[in-house]
C-alpha positions in Angstrom: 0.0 0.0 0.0 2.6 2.3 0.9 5.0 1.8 -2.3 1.6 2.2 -4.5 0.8 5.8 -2.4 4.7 7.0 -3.0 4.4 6.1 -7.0 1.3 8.0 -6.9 3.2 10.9 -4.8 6.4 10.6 -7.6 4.1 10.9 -11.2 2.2 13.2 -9.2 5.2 15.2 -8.8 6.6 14.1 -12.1 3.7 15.3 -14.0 3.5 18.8 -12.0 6.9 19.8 -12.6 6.7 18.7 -16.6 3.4 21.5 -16.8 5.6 24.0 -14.4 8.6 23.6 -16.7 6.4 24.3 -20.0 4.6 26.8 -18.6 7.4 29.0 -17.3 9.4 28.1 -20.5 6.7 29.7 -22.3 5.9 32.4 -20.2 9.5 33.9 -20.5 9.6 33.6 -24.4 6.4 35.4 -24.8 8.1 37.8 -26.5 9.7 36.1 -29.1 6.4 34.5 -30.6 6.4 38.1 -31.9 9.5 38.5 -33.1 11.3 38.5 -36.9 14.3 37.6 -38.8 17.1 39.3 -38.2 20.1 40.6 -40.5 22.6 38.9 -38.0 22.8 36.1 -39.4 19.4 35.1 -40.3 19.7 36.4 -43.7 22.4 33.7 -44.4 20.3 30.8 -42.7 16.8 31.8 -43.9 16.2 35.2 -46.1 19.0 34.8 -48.6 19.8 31.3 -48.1 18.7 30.0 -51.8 19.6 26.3 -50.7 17.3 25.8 -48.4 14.5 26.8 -50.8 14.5 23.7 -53.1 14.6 19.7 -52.1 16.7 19.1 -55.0 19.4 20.6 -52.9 19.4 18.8 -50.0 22.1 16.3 -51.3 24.4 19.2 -51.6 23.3 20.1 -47.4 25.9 17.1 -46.7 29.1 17.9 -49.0 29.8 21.4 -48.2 30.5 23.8 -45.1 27.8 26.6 -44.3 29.5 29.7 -43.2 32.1 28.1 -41.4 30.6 25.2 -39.8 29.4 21.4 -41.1 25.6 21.4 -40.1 23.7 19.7 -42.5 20.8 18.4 -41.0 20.1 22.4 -39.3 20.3 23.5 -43.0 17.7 20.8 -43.6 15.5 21.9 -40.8 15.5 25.1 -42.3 14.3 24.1 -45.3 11.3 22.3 -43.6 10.4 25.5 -42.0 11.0 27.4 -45.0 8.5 25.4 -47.1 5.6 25.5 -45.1 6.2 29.5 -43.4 8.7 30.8 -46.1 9.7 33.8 -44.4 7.0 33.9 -41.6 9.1 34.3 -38.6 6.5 32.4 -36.3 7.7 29.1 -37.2 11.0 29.2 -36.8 10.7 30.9 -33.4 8.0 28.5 -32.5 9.9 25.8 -33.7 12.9 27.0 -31.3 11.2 27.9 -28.3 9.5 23.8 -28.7 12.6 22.6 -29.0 14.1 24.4 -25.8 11.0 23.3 -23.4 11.9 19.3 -25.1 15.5 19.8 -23.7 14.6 21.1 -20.2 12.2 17.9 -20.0 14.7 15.5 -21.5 17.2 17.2 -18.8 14.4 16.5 -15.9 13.6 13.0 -16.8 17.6 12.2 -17.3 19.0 14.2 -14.1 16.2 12.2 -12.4 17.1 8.6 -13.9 21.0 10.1 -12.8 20.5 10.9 -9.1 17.7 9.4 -8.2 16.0 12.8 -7.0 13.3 14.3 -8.3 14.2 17.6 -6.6 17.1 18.1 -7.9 15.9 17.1 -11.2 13.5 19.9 -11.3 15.7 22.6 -9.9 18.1 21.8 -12.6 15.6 21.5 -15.7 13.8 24.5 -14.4 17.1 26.7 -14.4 17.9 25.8 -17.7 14.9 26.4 -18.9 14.3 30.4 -17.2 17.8 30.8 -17.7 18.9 34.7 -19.1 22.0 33.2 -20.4 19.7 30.6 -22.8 17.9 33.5 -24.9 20.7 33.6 -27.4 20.0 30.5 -28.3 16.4 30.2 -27.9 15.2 33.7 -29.4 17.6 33.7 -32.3 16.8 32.0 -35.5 20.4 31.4 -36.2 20.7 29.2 -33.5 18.5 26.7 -34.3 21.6 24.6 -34.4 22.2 24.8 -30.6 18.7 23.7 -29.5 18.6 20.9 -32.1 22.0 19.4 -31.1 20.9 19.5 -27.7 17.8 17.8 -28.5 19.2 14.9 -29.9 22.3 14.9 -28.2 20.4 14.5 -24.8 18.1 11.9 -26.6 21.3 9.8 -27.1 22.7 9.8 -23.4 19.2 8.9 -22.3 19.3 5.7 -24.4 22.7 5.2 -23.3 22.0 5.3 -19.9 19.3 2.9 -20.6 21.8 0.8 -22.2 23.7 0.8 -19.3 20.8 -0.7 -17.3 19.3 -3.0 -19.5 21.8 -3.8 -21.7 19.8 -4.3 -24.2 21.3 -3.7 -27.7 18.3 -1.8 -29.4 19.4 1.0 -27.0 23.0 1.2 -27.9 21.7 1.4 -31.6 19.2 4.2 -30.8 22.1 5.9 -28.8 24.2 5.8 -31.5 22.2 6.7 -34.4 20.8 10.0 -32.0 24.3 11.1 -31.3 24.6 11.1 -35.7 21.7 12.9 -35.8 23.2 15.4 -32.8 26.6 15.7 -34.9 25.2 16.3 -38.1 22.8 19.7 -36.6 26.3 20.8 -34.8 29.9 20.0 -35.0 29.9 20.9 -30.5 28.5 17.8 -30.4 31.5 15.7 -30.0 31.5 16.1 -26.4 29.2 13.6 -25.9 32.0 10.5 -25.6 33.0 11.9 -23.0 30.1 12.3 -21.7 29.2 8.6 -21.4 32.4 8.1 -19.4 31.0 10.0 -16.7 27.6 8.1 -17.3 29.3 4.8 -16.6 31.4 6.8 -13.4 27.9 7.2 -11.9 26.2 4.3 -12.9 28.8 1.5 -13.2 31.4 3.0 -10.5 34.0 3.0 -13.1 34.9 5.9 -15.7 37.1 3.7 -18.1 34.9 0.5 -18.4 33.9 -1.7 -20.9 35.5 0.4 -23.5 34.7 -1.5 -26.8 31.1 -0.3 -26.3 32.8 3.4 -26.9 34.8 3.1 -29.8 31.9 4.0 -32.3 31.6 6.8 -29.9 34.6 8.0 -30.2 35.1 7.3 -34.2 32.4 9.6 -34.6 33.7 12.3 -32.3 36.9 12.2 -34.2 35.9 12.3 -37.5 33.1 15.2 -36.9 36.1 16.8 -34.9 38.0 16.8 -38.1 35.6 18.4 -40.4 34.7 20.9 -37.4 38.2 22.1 -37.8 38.1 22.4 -41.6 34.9 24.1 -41.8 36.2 26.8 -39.6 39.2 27.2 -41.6 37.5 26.9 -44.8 35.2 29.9 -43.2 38.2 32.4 -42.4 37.3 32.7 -39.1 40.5 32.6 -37.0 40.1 36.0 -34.4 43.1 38.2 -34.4 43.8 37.1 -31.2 45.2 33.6 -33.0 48.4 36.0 -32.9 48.8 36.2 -28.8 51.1 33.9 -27.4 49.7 30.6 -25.9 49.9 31.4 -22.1 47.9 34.8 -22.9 45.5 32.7 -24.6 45.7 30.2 -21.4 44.7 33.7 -19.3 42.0 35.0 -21.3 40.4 30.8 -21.3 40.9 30.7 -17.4 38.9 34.9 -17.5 36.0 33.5 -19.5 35.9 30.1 -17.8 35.5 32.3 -14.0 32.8 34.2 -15.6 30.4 32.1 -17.5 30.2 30.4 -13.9 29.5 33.7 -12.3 27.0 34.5 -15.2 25.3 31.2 -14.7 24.9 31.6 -10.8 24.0 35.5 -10.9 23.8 36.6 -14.5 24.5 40.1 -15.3 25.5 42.3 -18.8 24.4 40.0 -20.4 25.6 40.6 -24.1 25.3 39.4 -27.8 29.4 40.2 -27.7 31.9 40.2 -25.1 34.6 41.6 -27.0 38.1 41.0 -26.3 40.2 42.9 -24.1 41.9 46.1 -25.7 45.8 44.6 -26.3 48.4 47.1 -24.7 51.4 46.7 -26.4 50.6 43.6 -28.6 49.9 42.2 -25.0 47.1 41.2 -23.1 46.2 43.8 -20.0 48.3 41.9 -16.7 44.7 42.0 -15.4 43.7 38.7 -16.8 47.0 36.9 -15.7 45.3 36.8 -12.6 42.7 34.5 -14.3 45.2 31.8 -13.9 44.8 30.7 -10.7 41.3 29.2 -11.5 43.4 26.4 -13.2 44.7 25.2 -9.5 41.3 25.8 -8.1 39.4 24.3 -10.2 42.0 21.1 -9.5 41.3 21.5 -5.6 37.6 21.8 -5.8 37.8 18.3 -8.6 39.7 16.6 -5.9 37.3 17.8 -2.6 34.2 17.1 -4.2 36.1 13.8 -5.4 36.3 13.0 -1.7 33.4 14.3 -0.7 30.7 15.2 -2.8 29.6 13.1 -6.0 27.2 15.5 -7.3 29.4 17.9 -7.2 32.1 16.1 -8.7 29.6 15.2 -11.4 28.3 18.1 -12.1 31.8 20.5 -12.1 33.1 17.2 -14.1 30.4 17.7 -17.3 30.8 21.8 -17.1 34.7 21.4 -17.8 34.0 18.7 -20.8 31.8 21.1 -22.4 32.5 24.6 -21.8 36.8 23.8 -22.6 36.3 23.7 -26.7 34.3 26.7 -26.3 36.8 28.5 -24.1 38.5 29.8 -27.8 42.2 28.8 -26.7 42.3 28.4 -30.9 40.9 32.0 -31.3 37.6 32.2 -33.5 35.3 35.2 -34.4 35.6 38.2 -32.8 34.5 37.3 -29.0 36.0 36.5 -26.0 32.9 34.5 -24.8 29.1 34.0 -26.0 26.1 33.4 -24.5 24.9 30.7 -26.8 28.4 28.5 -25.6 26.9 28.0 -22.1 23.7 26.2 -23.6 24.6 23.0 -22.3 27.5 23.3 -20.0 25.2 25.4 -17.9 23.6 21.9 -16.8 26.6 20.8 -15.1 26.7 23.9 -12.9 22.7 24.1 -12.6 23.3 20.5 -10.8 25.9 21.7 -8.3 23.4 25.0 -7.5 20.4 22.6 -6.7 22.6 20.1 -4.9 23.5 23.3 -2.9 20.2 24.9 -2.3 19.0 21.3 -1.2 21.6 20.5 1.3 21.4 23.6 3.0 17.7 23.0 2.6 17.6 20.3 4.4 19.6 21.5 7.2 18.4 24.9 7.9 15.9 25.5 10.3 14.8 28.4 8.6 13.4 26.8 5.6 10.2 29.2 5.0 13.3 31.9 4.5 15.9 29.9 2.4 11.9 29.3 0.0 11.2 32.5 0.3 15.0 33.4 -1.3 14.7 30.5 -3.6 11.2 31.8 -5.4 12.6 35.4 -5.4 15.5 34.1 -7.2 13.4 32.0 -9.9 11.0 35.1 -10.4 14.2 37.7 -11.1 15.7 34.8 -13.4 12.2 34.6 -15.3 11.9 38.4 -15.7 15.5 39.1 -16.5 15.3 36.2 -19.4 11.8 38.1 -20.3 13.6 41.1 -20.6 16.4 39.5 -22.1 14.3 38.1 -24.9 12.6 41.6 -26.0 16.1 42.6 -26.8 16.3 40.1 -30.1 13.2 41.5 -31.5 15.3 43.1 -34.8 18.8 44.4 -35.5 18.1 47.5 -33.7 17.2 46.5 -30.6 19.7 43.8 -30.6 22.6 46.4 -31.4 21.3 49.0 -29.0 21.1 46.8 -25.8 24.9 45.7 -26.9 26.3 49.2 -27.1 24.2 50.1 -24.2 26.7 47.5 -22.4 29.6 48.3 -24.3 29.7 51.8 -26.2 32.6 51.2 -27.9 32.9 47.6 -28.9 33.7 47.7 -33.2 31.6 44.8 -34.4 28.4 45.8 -32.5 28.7 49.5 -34.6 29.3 47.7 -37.8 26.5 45.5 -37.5 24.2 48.3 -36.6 25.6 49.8 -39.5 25.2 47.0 -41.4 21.3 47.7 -40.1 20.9 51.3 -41.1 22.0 50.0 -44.4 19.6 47.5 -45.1 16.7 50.0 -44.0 18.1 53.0 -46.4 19.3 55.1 -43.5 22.8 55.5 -45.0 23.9 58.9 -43.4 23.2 56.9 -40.2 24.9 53.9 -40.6 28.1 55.9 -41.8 28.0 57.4 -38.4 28.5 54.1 -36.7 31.1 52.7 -39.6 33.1 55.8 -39.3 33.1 55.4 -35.4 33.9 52.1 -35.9 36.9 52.7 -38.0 38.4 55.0 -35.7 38.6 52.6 -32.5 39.5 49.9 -35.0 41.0 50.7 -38.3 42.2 47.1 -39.0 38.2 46.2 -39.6 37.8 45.0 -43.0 34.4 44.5 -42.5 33.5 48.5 -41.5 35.4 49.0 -44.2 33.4 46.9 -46.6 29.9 48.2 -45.4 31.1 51.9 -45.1 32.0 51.3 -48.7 28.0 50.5 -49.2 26.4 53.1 -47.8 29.1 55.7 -50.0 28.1 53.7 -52.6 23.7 53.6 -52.5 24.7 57.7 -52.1 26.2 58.1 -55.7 30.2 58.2 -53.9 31.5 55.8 -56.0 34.8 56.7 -56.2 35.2 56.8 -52.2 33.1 53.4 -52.3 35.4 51.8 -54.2 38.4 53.0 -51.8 36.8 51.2 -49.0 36.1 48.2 -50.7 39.5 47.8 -51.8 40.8 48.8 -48.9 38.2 45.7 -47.3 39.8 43.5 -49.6 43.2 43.4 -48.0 42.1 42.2 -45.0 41.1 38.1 -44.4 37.4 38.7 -44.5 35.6 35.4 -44.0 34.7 34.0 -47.7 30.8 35.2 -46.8 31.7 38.6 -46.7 34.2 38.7 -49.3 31.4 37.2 -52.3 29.8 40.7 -50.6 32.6 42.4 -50.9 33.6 41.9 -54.8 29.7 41.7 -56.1 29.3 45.1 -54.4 33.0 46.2 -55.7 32.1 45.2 -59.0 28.7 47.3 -58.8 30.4 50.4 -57.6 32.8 49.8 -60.5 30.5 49.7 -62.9 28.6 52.9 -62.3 31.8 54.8 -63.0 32.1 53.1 -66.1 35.1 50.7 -65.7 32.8 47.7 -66.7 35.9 45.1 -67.6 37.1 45.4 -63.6 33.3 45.2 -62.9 32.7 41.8 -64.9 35.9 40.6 -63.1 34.6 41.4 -59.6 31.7 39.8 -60.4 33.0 36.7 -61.5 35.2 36.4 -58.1 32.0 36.8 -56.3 30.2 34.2 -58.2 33.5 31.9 -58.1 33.3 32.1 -54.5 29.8 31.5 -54.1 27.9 29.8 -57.1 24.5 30.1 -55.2 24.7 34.0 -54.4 21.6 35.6 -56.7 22.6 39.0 -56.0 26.3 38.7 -58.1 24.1 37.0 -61.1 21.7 40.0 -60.9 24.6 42.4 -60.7 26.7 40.7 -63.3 23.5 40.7 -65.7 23.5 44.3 -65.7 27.2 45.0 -66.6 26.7 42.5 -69.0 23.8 44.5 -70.0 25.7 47.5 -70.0 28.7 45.8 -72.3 25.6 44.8 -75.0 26.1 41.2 -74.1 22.3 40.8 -73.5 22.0 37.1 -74.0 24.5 36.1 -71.3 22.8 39.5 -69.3 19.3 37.4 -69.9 21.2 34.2 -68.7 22.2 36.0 -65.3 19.2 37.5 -64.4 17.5 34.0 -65.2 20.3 32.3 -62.9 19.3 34.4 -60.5 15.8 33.9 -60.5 16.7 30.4 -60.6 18.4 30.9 -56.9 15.7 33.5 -56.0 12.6 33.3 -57.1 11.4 36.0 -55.6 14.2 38.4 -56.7 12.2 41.3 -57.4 15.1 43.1 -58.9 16.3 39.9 -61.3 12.3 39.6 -62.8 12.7 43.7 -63.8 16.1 43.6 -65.3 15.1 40.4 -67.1 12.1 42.2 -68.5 13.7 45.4 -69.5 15.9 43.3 -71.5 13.1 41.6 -73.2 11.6 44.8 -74.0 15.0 45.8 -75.7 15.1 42.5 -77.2 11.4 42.7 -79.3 
C-alpha cells in the first residue's frame, strides 16, 4: 500500500513539474512569438539562403560547409520551416522555443534517472529552462543549431543510460544513431563521448569501463572533430587574437571560464558580444593573468568534491568537458565568450546550485526563508530572461542593448551599420562605420559596409576606396562574395565595366549560389551589350531566388529591348 501511495506521490510530482517547466518556458519567451528575422545572421540561414529553398538541394546540405561550420541536417530543418512558413518568422521561433522546453524535460527526466531525485531534477531543468543566459539560443533563429543538437544529443545519453541498465542492444543502436543525428545539426556535439564516461562513473562506479562499447563513440567524435576544424578554416574565421602567445590565450580561457560560472549563478551584462580585451602593447592587459589561478582551483575543488561530494564532482566534471572547446584557446570570431556557448555546459553547474540549495535546505531551520529566497531568485531569473528576450526582437534593438553595455565595442557599430544600411538610412549607418573605423582601423568589415552606404549615395569613387581597402584584410569568404559583387557594382557605375565583370566573377566563383552577383553581373553584362548572357544572369538568379524582385525587372527590360 505504501509503495503504490509513493508512486502516486512521484508521477504526481513528475507530472506537476513537466506542466511548471512548459509553462514557465513559455511564459519567459512570450516575447519572441512576436518576433522576426534578423540581419545577423538570419539572412544567411533563412532570407537569402537559396539552398534551403529547393529539395533538390538537400544532397548538396551534406558535401559542403555553411558559413564556417558542417551542419547539414540544421540546413535541412530550415528548409522544412522554409516550405511550409517561407519567411513567416512564427515558425522558426516557434519551432525554437518547442525545441528548448523538449531539452529542459529530456534534462528533468535524465538528471532524475542520474541521481535518483526528483528535486534536484526539477531545480536543474527549471534553471535551464528560465535561464537569461539561454535566450541567445532560444530567441535567435540562427541558432537553431544549438537547441537541435541538444535535443538529440540529450536523446542519445538517455538511451545510453538505458543501455547501461538494461543492456539491451536496441538501445545502444538508438544511442548511436541520435548522437549522428546530434553531430550532423552541430559539430559541438562531439562532447558527448565523453560524456558517457561520466555516465558509466555514476552508474557503473567506473569511468574507463567496458571500452569496446565506446569506440563508435569516439570514431564519430573524431571524425566530426575533423571536419569541425576544416569548416572553420574553410570559413576564415580565426580572431586576431590567433596572434597572442599561448599562455595569454591560457589567461584569457581561465577569465572566460571564472565568468560564465559567475554568469550562470548570478547573470549580469548579459551581451550578444563580449569583445576582447583592448591589447596594450601587442599584449594582453596583466589583469587577466590573474585568471590563472582558477586552473589550480578548479583542481582543488575536482579533488574535494572527489572525496566528498559526487554531485558535485559530477556536475563541475560535465561543465569542464563542455565549456573547454568553447573557451577559444584556438581564437575564433571576434568574442571573448558567448552566451549561446553555455547552452549545455550550464547543466553541469545548474546541478551543483540545486545540490547546494538542497543540502542547505535540508539543514536549515529556517526553511520558509531559504523558500522565500529561492522563489525570489526563480522570479528575477524569469523576468531578467523576459527582458532579455525583447532585446532580439530586430537588429536594432539587438545592437542598442549591446552598445548600451559596451559603447565602444567595433563589431556591435558595424552590424548596426550594417542595419541602417539595409533599412536605407545611409547617413546613419556611416555614423556608426566611421566610429567604428576610428577605434579599429584594422576592420575590413567596417570598411566593406562603409564602402556601401558611400556607394547607394552616388560616392563611388570613395566606395570603391573602402572596398579595396576591405579587400586586404582576411574577410571570411561570406563577406568577401559581398565584398567583390558590391566592388564590382560600384565599378560599374563609373564606367570601368571590364574590372566590374571581373569582380563579379570572383563573387560568383566564391559562391555559385549568391543571386545578387548574377543579378549584378546581368547588368554589366547589359551594359557591355552582351544581353544574351545579361538574360542568362538575371534567369540564374531567379533560378536561386525566385522572388528576386530586382532579377524579374532587369530580365524584363531586357526583353523589352530585345522585341
Amino acid at each position: 500500500m505504501k509503495q503504490k501511495k509513493a508512486k502516486a506521490n512521484t508521477h504526481y510530482k513528475v507530472t506537476l513539474f513537466s506542466l511548471l517547466i512548459i509553462f514557465a518556458t513559455l511564459l519567459v519567451y512570450l516575447p519572441a512569438f512576436k518576433h522576426g528575422l534578423l540581419n545577423w545572421d538570419d539572412n544567411l540561414y533563412v532570407t537569402d539562403n537559396a539552398f534551403i529553398r529547393n529539395f533538390s538541394s538537400i544532397p548538396s546540405y551534406f558535401d559542403r560547409f555553411f558559413f564556417g561550420n558542417y551542419h547539414p541536417l540544421t540546413i535541412f530543418s530550415y528548409s522544412i520551416l522554409y516550405h511550409i512558413s517561407k519567411l513567416n518568422p512564427l515558425l522558426y521561433h516557434l519551432y525554437n522555443i518547442l525545441l528548448h522546453i523538449a531539452n529542459a524535460l529530456l534534462i528533468f527526466f535524465l538528471i532524475k534517472a542520474l541521481f535518483k531525485n526528483i528535486n534536484l531534477s526539477f531545480i536543474v531543468a527549471l534553471l535551464f529552462a528560465i535561464h537569461p543566459m539561454h535566450v541567445e539560443s532560444v530567441a535567435w533563429i540562427s541558432e537553431l543549431k544549438d537547441v537541435q543538437y541538444t535535443f538529440f544529443y540529450l536523446i542519445s545519453l538517455w538511451f545510453y543510460l538505458k543501455f547501461v541498465h538494461q543492456q539491451k542492444k536496441s538501445y545502444y543502436i538508438f544511442s548511436i544513431l541520435f548522437f549522428i543525428l546530434s553531430l550532423l545539426s552541430k559539430g559541438q556535439a562531439v562532447t558527448l563521448s565523453l560524456v558517457i564516461l561520466l555516465i558509466d562513473y555514476r552508474e557503473r562506479g567506473k569511468m574507463f569501463t567496458k571500452l569496446t562499447e565506446k569506440i563508435p563513440y569516439f570514431l564519430l567524435s573524431f571524425v566530426f572533430g575533423i571536419v569541425a576544424i576544416m569548416a572553420q578554416k574553410s570559413g576564415n574565421t580565426l580572431s586576431d587574437f590567433s596572434i597572442v602567445s599561448p599562455w595569454e590565450q591560457i589567461a584569457l580561457a581561465c577569465y572566460s571560464f571564472f565568468i560564465y560560472i559567475l554568469k550562470l549563478i548570478f547573470p549580469f551584462q548579459l551581451s550578444a558580444f563580449y569583445p576582447y580585451p583592448a591589447l596594450i602593447n601587442g599584449n594582453i592587459p596583466e589583469a587577466y593573468w590573474f585568471s590563472l589561478i582558477i586552473i589550480p582551483i578548479t583542481a582543488y575543488i575536482l579533488w574535494v568534491s572527489y572525496k566528498k561530494n559526487n554531485t558535485v564532482f559530477w556536475g563541475f566534471l560535465f561543465f569542464i568537458v563542455h565549456i573547454f572547446l568553447l573557451l577559444q584557446l584556438i581564437p575564433v570570431g571576434n568574442c571573448i565568450m558567448a552566451d549561446r556557448y553555455s547552452y549545455i555546459p550550464s547543466i553541469g553547474i545548474f546541478i551543483i546550485v540545486a545540490q547546494g540549495l538542497l543540502t542547505f535546505l535540508n539543514k536549515s531551520k529556517q526553511k520558509f526563508m531559504l523558500i522565500s529566497i529561492c522563489s525570489i531568485y526563480g522570479i528575477y531569473l524569469c523576468a531578467f530572461t523576459y527582458h532579455q528576450t525583447q532585446y532580439w526582437k530586430d537588429d536594432f534593438s539587438l545592437w542598442n542593448s549591446v552598445l548600451s553595455v559596451y559603447p565602444n565595442i567595433p563589431s556591435a557599430l558595424v552590424l548596426r551599420g550594417y542595419a541602417y544600411n539595409e533599412a536605407e538610412e545611409y547617413q546613419k549607418a556611416l555614423v556608426d562605420l566611421n566610429k567604428a573605423i576610428s577605434i579599429n582601423p584594422k576592420d575590413g568589415l567596417a570598411y566593406l559596409n562603409r564602402g556601401v552606404s558611400k556607394a547607394k549615395l552616388g560616392d563611388f569613387s570613395n566606395a570603391i576606396a573602402d572596398f579595396k581597402k576591405a579587400e586586404t584584410f582576411n574577410l571570411e569568404k561570406r563577406y568577401q562574395v559581398k565584398l567583390y559583387s558590391n566592388l564590382g557594382g560600384a565599378l560599374a557605375n563609373v564606367g570601368n565595366l571590364t574590372e566590374a565583370m571581373k569582380a563579379f566573377d570572383k563573387a560568383i566563383e566564391l559562391n555559385p549560389n549568391d543571386a545578387s552577383a548574377y543579378n549584378n553581373r546581368g547588368i554589366a553584362n547589359a551594359m557591355l551589350g552582351n544581353r544574351t548572357n545579361a538574360l542568362k544572369d538575371f534567369d540564374t538568379a531567379l533560378k536561386l531566388n525566385p522572388a528576386f524582385t530586382d532579377a524579374l525587372i532587369n530580365k524584363n527590360k531586357i526583353l523589352q529591348i530585345n522585341h
